[in-house]
C-alpha positions in Angstrom: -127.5 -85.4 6.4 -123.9 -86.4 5.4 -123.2 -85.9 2.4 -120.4 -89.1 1.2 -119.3 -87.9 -2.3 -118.2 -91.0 -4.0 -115.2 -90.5 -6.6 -114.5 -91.1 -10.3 -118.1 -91.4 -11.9 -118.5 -90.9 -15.8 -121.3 -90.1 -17.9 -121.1 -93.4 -19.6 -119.7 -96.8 -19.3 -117.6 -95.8 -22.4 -116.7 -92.7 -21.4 -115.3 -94.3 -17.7 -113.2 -97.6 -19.7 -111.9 -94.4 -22.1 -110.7 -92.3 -19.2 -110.0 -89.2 -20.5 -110.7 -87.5 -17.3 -110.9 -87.7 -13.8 -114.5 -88.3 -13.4 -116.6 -86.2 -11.1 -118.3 -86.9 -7.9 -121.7 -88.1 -7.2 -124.0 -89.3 -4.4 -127.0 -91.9 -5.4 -130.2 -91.1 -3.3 -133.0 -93.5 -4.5 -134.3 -95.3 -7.6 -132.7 -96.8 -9.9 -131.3 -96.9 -13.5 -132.2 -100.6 -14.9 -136.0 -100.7 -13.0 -138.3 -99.0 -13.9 -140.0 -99.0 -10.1 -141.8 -96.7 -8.2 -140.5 -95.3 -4.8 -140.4 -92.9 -2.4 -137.9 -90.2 -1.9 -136.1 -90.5 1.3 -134.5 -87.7 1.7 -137.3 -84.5 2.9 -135.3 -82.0 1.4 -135.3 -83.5 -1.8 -138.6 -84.3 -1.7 -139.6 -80.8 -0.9 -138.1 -79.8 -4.1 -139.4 -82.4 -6.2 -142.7 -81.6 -5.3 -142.3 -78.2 -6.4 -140.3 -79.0 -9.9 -141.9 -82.4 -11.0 -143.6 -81.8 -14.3 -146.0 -84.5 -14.1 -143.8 -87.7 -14.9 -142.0 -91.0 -12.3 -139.6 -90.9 -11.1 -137.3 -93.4 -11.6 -134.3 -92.4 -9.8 -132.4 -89.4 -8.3 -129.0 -88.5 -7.2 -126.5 -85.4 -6.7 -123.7 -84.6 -8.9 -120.4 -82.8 -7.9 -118.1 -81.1 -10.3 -114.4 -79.4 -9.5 -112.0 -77.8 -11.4 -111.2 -79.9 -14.6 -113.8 -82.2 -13.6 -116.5 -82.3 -16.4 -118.9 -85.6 -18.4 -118.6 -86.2 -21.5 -121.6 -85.6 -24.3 -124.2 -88.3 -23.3 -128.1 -89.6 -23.6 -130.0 -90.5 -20.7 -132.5 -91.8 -22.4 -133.8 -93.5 -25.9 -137.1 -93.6 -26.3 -139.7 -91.2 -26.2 -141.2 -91.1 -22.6 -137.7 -90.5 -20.7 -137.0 -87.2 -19.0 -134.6 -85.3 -17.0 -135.3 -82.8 -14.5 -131.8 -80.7 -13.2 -131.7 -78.7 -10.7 -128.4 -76.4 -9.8 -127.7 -75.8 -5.8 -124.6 -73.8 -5.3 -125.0 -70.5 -4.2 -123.3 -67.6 -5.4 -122.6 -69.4 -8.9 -121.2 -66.9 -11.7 -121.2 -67.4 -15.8 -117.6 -67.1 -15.1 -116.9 -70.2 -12.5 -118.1 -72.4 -15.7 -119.5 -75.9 -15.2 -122.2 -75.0 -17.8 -124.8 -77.6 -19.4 -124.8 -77.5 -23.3 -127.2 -79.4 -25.2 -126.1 -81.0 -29.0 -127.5 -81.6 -31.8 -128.7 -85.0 -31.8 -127.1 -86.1 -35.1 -123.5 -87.2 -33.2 -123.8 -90.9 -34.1 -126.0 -93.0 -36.9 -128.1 -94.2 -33.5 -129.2 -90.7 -33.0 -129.8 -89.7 -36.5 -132.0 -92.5 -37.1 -133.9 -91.9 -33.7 -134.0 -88.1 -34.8 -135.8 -88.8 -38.6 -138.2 -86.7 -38.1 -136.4 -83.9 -37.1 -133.9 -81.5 -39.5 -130.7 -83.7 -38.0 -132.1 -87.2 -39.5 -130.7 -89.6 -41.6 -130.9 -87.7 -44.9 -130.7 -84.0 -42.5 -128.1 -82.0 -41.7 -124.7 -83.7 -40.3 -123.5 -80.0 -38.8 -123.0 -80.9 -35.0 -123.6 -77.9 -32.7 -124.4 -76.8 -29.3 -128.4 -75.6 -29.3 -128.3 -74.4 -26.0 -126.2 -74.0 -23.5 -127.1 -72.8 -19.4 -124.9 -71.8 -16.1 -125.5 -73.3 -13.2 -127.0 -70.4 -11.4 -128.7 -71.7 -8.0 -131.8 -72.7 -8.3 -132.1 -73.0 -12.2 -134.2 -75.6 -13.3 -133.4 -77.4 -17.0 -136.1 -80.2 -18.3 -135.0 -82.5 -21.1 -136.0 -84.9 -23.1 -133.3 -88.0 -22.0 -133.2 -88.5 -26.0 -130.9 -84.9 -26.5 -126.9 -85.2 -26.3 -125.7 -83.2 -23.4 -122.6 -82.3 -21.2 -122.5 -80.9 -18.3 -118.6 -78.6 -18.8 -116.0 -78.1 -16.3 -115.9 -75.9 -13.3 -113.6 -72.9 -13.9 -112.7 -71.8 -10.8 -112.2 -73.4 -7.0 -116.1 -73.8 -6.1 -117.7 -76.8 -6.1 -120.7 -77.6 -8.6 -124.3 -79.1 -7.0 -126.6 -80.3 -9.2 -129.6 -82.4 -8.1 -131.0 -84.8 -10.9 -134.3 -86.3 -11.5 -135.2 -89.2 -14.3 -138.1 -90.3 -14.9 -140.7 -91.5 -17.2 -144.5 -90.5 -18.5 -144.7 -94.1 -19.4 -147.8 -95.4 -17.9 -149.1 -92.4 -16.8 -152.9 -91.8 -16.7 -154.3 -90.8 -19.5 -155.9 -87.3 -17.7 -152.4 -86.5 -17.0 -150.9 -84.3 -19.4 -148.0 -86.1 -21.1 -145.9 -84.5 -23.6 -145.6 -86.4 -27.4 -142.1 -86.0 -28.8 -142.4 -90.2 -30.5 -142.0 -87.9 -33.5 -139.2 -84.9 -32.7 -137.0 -85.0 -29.5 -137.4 -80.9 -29.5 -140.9 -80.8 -30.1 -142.8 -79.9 -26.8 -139.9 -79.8 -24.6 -138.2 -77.2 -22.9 -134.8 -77.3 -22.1 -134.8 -73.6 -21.6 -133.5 -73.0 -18.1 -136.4 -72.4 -15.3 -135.2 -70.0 -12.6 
């Protein structure tokens, strides 16, 4: 498979009219953003993997993310309601704490938006307004991070000369069956979720 890196992507439509860096690369390989459709992966790599990582949601779209040197997002969502997850998963080999390009996740009190979606939680309207990072991963090969889409994160610039992989799931639990097991975080973003790193 040939891989066509397209240039200049942004983790945000802000973010890309705001310019403050280059952008990073990225390679869309099935779904998409503004349906919420089922499909099939394409691609039987990616499936492969998928199968073996996919706690129990649809997906909704998935796509490869490149980062070089000075090449990093910008603190972001990707989701706002309750049912929305992501599912990373970090390809380059040989990947050191050192070469960078790690994933920190905020605290979701960054905006009034977020407070109010977070009330129930110690970063709510009348909680704590103290932003910090509450976790934070390297991109070791093969790591896997879950997330609910509701918590701000960035994925940090590459250090060094090699190239950061990262293969990303979204998806949903909406309209799941009822037998499946489907996490409830309507209440707290944190609650039930792990965004500890999966290796």
């Amino acid at each position: 498979m040939k891989l066509d890196w397209q240039d200049g992507w942004y983790s945000s439509e802000e973010m890309k009219a705001e310019a403050k860096t280059s952008g990073y690369k990225h390679i869309h390989l099935g779904g998409n953003d503004t349906k919420r459709e089922e499909y099939e992966i394409e691609q039987d790599w990616v499936k492969e993997i998928w199968d073996k990582v996919n706690p129990g949601m649809k997906l909704l779209r998935h796509y490869l993310n490149g980062h070089n040197k000075h090449q990093s997002g910008g603190i972001h969502l990707d989701g706002w309601t309750a049912n929305q997850y992501t599912v990373i998963v970090y390809l380059t080999p040989d990947w050191q704490p050192e070469d960078g390009g790690s994933i920190e996740f905020w605290t979701p009190n960054l905006t009034d938006e977020q407070r109010a979606m977070a009330i129930k939680t110690p970063y709510g309207l009348t909680g704590s307004d103290a932003k910090n990072i509450v976790k934070s991963y390297w991109p070791r090969a093969g790591r896997v991070v879950l997330f609910d889409g509701r918590i701000p994160h960035v994925a940090r610039s590459v250090e060094t000369d090699k190239f950061r992989v990262s293969l990303v799931f979204k998806g949903t639990t909406e309209g799941m069956k009822e037998e499946e097991p489907v996490r409830d975080t309507s209440k707290d973003p944190f609650k039930g979720t792990s965004i500890e790193g999966k290796d």
